[in-house]
N, C-alpha and C positions, 0 to 999 in steps of 0.2 A: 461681524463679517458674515455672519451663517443666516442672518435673517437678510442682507443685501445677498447674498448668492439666491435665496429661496424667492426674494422677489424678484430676481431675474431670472429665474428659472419660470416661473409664472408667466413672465412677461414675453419671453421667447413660445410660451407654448401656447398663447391666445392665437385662435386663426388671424389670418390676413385677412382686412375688407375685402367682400368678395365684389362688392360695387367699385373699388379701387382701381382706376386702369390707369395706365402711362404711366408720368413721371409721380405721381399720386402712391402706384402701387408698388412702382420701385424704389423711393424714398423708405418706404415703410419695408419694404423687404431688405434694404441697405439697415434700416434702423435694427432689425431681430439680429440678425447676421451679425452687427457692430457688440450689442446686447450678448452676444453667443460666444464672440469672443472672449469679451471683457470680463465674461463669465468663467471661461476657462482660462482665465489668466488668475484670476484671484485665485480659482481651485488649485491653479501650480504653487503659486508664491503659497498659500496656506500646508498644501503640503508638502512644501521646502522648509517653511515654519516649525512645524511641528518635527520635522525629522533633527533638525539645528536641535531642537528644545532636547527630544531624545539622549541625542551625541552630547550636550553639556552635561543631561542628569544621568548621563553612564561614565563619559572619561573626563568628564569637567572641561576638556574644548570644543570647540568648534573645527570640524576637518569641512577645509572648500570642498565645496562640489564640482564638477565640471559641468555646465548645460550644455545638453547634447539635443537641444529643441531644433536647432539649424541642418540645414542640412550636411552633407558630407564633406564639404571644402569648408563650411563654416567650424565645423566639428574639429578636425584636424589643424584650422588655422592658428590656434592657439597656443 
């Protein structure tokens, strides 16, 4: 997982064609952005991962988490 996060780290930090206009340059600036995302989601879930792993080799369970990623009515809906 550390070497796909590093290549999209890479991948988000290549310039934009600067010859790129219109739907040419917004494609490509949808694709960094989608990339940027996708990037900060695997860093969450990794470390969500490694905290579970923590919590098992200290009390031997697993304690839910709550995601509090949403915003305030998303947060409290639960």
């Amino acid at each position: 997982m550390e070497i796909a996060i590093d290549n999209m780290i890479k991948e988000v930090a290549k310039p934009v064609d600067p010859d790129a206009t219109g739907s040419a340059r917004k494609a490509e600036l949808q694709s960094v952005k989608q990339t940027a995302i996708d990037c900060k989601e695997l860093l969450v879930e990794r470390q969500r991962l490694e905290q579970m792993v923590k919590d098992l080799n200290a009390n031997g369970s697993i304690e839910e988490q709550k995601d509090y990623s949403g915003g305030f009515a998303e947060r409290y809906s639960k």
